[in-house]
C-alpha positions in Angstrom: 0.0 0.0 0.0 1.4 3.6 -0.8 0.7 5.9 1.2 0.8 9.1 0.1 1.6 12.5 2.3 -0.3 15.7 1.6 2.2 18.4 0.2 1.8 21.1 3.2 3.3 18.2 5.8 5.6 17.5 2.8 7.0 21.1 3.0 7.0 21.0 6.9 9.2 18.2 6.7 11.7 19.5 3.6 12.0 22.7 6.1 13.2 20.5 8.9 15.3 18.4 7.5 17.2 21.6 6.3 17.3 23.7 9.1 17.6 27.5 8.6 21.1 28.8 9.1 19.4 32.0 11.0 17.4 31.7 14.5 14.2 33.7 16.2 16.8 36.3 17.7 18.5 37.6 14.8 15.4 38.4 13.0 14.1 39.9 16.4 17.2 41.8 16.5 17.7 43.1 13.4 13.9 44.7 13.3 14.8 47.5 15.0 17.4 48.0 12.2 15.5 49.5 9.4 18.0 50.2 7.7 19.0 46.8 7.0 15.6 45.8 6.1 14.3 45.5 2.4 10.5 44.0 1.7 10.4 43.2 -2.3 8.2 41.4 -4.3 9.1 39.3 -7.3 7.3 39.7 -10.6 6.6 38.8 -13.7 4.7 37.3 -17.1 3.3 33.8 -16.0 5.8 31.1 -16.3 9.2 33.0 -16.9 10.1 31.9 -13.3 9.5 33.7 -10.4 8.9 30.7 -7.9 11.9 29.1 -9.4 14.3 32.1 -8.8 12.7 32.3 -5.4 14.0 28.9 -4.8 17.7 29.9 -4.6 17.3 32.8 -2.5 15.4 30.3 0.2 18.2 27.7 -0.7 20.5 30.7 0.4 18.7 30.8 3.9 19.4 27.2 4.9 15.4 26.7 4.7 15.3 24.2 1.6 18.3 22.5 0.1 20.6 23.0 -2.7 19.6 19.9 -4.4 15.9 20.9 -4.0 16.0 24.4 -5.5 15.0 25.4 -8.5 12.2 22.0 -8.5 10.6 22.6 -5.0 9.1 25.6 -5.6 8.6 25.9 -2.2 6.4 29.0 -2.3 3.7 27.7 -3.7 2.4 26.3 -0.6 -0.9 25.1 -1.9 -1.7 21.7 -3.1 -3.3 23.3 -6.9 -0.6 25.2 -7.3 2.1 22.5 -7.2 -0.1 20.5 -9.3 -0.5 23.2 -11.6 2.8 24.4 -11.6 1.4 28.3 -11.5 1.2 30.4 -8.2 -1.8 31.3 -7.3 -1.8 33.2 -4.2 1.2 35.6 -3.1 3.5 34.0 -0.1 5.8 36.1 1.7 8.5 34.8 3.1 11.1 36.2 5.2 14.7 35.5 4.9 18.2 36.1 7.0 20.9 37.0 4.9 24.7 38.9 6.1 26.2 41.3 3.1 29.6 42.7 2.9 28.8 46.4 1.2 32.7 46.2 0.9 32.6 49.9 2.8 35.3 48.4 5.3 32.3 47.5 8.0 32.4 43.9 7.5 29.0 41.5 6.8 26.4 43.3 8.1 23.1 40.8 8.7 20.2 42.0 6.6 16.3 40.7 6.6 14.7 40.4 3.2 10.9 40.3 3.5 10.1 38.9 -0.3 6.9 38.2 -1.5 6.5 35.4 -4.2 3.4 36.7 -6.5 1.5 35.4 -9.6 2.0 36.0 -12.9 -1.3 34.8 -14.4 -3.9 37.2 -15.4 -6.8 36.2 -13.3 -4.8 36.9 -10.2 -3.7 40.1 -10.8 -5.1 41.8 -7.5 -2.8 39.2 -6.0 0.5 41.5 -7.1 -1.6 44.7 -6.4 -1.7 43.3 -2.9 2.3 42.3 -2.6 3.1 45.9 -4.4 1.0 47.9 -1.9 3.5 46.4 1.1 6.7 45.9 -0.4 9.5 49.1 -1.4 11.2 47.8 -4.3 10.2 45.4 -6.7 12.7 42.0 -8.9 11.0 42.1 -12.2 11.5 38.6 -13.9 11.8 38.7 -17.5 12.8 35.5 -19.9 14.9 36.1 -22.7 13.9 33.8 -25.2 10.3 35.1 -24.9 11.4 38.7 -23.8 8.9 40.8 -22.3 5.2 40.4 -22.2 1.5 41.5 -21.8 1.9 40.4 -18.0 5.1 42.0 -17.9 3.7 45.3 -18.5 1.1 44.9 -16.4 2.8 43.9 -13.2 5.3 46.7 -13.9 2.8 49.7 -14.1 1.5 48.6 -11.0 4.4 48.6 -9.5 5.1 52.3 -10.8 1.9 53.2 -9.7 2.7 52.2 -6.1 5.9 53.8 -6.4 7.8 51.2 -6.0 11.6 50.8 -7.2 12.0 48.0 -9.8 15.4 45.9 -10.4 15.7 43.3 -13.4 16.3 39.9 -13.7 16.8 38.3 -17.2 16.2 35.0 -16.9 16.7 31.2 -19.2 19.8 32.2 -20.3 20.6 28.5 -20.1 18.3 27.6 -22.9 19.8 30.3 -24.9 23.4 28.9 -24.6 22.2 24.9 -24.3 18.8 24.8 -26.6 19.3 27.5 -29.2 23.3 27.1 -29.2 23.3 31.0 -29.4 26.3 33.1 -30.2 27.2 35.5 -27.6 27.0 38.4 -29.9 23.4 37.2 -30.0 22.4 37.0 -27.0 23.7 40.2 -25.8 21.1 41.4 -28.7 18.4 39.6 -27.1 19.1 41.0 -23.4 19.8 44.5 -24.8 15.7 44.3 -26.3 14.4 42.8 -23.2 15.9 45.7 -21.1 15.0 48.7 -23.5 11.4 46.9 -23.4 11.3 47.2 -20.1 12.8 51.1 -19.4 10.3 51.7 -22.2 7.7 50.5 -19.8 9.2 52.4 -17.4 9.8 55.9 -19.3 5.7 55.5 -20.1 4.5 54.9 -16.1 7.3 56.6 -13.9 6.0 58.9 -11.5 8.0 62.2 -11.4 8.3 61.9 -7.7 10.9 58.8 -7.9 12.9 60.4 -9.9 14.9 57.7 -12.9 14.1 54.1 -11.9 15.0 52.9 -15.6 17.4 49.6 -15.6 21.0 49.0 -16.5 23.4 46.6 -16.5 26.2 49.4 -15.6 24.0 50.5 -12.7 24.3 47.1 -11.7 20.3 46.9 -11.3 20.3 44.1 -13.9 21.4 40.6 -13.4 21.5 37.8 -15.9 21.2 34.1 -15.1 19.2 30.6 -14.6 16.6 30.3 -12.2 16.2 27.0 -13.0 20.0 25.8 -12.8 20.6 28.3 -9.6 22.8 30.6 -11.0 23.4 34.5 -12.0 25.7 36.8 -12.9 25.6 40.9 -12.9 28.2 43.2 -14.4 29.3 44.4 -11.6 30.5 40.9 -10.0 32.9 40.4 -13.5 33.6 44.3 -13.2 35.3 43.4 -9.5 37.5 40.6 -11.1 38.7 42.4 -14.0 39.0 45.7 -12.0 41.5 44.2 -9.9 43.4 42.5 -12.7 43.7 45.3 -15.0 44.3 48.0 -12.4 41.5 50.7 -13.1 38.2 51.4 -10.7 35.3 49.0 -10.5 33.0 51.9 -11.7 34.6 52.5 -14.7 34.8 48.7 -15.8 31.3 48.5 -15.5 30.7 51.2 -18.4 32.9 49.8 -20.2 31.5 45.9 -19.7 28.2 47.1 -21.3 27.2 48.9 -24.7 29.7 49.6 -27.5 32.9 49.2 -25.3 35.4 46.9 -27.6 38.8 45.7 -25.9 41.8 46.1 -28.6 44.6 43.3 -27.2 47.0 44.3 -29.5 47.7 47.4 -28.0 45.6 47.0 -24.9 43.6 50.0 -25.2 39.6 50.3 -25.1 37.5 51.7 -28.0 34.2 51.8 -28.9 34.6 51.2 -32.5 34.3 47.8 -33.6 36.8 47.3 -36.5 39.6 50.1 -35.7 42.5 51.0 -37.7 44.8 48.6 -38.0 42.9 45.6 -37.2 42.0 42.5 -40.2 38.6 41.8 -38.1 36.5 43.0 -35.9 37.0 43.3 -32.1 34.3 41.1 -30.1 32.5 43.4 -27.5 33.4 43.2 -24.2 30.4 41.5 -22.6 30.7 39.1 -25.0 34.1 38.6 -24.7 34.7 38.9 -21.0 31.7 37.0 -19.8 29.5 35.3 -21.8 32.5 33.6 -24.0 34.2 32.2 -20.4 30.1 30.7 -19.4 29.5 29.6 -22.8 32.5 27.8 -23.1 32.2 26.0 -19.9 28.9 24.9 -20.3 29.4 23.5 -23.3 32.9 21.9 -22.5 30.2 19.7 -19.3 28.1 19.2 -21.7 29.8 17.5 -24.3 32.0 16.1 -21.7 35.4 17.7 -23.1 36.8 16.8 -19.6 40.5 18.2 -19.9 39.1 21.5 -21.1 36.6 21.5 -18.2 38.8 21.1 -15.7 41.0 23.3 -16.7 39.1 26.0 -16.9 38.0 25.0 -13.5 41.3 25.3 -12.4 41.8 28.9 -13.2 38.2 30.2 -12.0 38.4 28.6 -8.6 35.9 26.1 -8.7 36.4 23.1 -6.5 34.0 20.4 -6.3 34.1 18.9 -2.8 32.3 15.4 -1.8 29.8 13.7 -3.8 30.3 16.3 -6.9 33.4 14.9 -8.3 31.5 12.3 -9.4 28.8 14.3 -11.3 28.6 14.3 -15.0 26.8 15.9 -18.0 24.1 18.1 -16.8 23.6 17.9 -13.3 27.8 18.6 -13.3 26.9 22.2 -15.5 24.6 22.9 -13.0 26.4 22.5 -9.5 29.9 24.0 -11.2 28.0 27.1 -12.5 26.4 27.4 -8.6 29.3 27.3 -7.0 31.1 29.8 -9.5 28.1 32.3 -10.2 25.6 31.5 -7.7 22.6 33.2 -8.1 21.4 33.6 -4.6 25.0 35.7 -4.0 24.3 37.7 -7.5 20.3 38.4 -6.5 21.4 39.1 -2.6 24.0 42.3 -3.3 21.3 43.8 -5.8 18.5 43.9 -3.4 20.8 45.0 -0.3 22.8 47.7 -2.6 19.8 48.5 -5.3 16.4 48.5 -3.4 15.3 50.7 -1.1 14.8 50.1 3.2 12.0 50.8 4.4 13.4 54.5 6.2 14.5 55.5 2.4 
């Protein structure tokens, strides 16, 4: 006889058998702190994953598991909605989290509030609810599809409650994996999906907050898979190169975005493509500085090129510990991009340095 358990006890007991890495105390504590407090919601079209991307965040906090992210959903409490596989109802969830501003203060503990909300039509008074209690807003959009009826939607609300947007591009996997996409490309896909979106912003901002629009050199646009628990922003490669090439973190990311072209030869920037002096043209540096290093691992896992893997592991920094040396193929891609980009890291410093507490 099977017996089967109903999904709420099913969470209860995923939620114990991780236990949170935060207790009853900190959270009590760090209340008083406003300043360290930021309540966001996450939205989006229906289906270009907010509950998935929630998943790593939670992951983050100790309260599910890394191996569980991304499939648990584990805000979509209700029994329909996991058998659906659409929320229906917004969940708020709040989370324990310690950021290094890099200021010189050290990790100082923060307490996201985030509210999970629904992207389907019919439940749209669902996200005017979450908008009307939160202070900034993730807005999820997929780059294969790019940016939607929902999309628009979700985000005039959001301007109309004056809340603060940040983006979130996600399925990036599928462009690199499924459509075997160029990166030249698919910086022209994430290019459309944010001007869509500052469109939608230029049409409902509210004078009062002043420029909300989105940009990757703002650092208030991050790239990455929900799914596959992991994200990227320009400002986390603009660190890494900053400190390599010598110049200031601000000024790599201007140039790590737009018509910015790196010229090896004589190691100077530009921002023309083909310069004098040069028999083709210069690949741009997004394309060449980050998505060329992700595409290429990716696709060494996948097609199990295991020398050129590893040593590309080698020089990031990625060391596999435990039971993941003996991964292959996919679910290999998947832990070796989280532990190298994760998400939950990428996601966490844009809503502590991007969105607003609730005192701002």
């Amino acid at each position: 006889r099977v017996f089967r358990l109903p999904i709420s006890l099913l969470c209860v007991l995923a939620f114990f058998a991780t236990m949170p890495n935060f207790t009853v105390d900190q959270i009590r504590t760090i209340m008083d702190k406003t300043e360290f407090i930021r309540s966001m919601s996450v939205i989006a079209h229906v289906d270009h994953g907010k509950s998935t991307l929630t998943d790593s965040l939670i992951c983050k906090a100790g309260i599910i598991s890394a191996k569980q992210a991304g499939d648990a959903r584990f805000t979509d409490t209700r029994a329909d909605e996991q058998e659906r596989g659409v929320t229906i109802k917004s969940t708020g969830v709040s989370l324990y989290f310690e950021h290094d501003d890099d200021d010189g203060k050290g990790s100082q503990p923060h307490l996201i509030n985030l509210i999970d909300s629904p992207g389907h039509v019919d439940f749209s008074s669902e996200v005017t609810a979450a908008l009307r209690i939160t202070d900034g807003a993730m807005v999820v959009v997929d780059c294969i599809e790019g940016c939607a009826v929902q999309t628009e939607t979700v985000l005039r609300q959001s301007l109309a409650e004056r809340v603060k947007p940040c983006l979130f591009v996600n399925k990036v996997d599928r462009c690199i994996l499924e459509l075997q996409m160029e990166p030249e490309d698919m910086y022209g896909r994430f290019r459309k999906a944010i001007e869509d979106v500052n469109v939608i912003i230029a049409t409902y901002n509210d004078a009062l907050m002043g420029d909300v629009q989105v940009a990757p050199e703002k650092g208030t646009v991050a790239f990455g898979s929900g799914l596959h628990g992991w994200g990227f922003n320009v400002e986390r490669f603009a660190k890494i190169y900053a400190a390599k090439m010598g110049v200031d973190k601000e000024k790599m990311m201007k140039r790590m975005w737009g018509d910015n072209f790196f010229n090896a030869k004589k190691k100077t920037w530009t921002n023309v493509q083909q310069p004098e002096g040069c028999d083709s043209p210069l690949p741009r540096a997004f394309c060449q500085f980050i998505m060329t290093p992700i595409n290429q691992l990716m696709r060494a896992i996948m097609d199990d090129q295991k020398e050129k893997y590893e040593k590309m592991m080698g020089t990031l920094g990625i060391v596999l510990k435990g039971d993941d040396k003996a991964l292959t193929g996919k679910p290999l891609m998947k832990r070796t991009m989280q532990i190298w980009i994760n998400a939950a890291d990428t996601l966490l410093s844009m809503i502590c340095t991007k969105l607003p507490s609730p005192q701002t």
